[in-house]
C-alpha positions as CSV (number, residue, x, y, z in Angstrom):
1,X,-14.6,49.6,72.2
2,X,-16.2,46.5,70.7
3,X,-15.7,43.0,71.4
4,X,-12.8,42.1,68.6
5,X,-10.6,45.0,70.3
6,X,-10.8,43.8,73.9
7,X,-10.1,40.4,72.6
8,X,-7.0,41.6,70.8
9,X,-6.2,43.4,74.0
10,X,-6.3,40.0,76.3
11,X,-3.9,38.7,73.7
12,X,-6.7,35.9,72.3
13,X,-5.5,34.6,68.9
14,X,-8.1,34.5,66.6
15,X,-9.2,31.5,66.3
16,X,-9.2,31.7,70.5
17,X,-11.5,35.1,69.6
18,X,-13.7,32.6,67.4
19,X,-14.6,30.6,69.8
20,X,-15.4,32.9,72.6
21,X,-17.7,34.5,70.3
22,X,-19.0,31.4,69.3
23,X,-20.0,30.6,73.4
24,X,-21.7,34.3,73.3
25,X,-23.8,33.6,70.1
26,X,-25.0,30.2,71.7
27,X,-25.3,30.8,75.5
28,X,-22.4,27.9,75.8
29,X,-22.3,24.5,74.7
30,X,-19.9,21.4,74.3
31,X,-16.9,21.1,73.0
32,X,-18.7,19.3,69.9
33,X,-21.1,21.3,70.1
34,X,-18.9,25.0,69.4
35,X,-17.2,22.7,67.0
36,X,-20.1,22.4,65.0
37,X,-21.1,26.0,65.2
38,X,-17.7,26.9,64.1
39,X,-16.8,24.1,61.5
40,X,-14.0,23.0,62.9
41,X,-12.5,19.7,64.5
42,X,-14.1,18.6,68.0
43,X,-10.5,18.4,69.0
44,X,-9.5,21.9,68.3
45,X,-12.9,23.7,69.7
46,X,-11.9,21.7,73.0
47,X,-8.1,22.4,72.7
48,X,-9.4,26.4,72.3
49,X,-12.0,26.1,75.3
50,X,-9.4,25.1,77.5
51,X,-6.7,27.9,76.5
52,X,-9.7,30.4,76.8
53,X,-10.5,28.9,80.5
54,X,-6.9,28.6,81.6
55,X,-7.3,32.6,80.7
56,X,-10.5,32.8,83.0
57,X,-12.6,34.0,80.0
58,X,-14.7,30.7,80.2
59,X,-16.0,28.0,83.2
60,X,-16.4,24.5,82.6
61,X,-19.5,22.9,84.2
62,X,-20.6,19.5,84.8
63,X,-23.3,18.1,82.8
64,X,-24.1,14.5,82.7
65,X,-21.3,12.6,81.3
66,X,-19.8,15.6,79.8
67,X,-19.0,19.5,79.9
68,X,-20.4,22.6,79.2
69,X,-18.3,25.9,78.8
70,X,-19.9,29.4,79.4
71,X,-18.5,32.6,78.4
72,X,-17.3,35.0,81.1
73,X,-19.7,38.1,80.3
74,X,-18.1,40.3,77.9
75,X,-18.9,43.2,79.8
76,X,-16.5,42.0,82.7
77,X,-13.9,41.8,80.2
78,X,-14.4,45.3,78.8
79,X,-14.2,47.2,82.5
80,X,-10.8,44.8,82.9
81,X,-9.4,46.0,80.0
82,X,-9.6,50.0,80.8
């Protein structure tokens, strides 16, 4: 099964799928960060990080004055969806 499949599965949208895949490719980041990466408004990547953590696919953690979000290991999410 790959990635896009589970994803479907959890009932991400895409653009919720996007940015998941956008915190695997980079280790995690910022909100302005992923926003970057993906091209999109700082507003939306941080609107989509917090629908993906209120789904327990991502953690928010303290950094400084702002946040960082890290993926939940895909793997986890595979053996959850079986």
């Amino acid at each position: 099964m790959i990635i896009e499949e589970t994803l479907q599965k959890l009932g991400l949208s895409a653009k919720e799928a996007d940015v998941y895949q956008a915190l695997l490719e980079t280790g995690g980041g910022t909100g302005y960060q992923i926003g970057n990466h993906l091209g999109i408004k700082r507003s939306s990547a941080y609107f989509f990080l917090d629908e993906l953590r209120k789904k327990g696919l991502v953690t928010r953690v303290p950094e400084s004055n702002r946040h960082r979000y890290l993926p939940k290991d895909p793997r986890e999410l595979i053996i959850e969806t079986k």
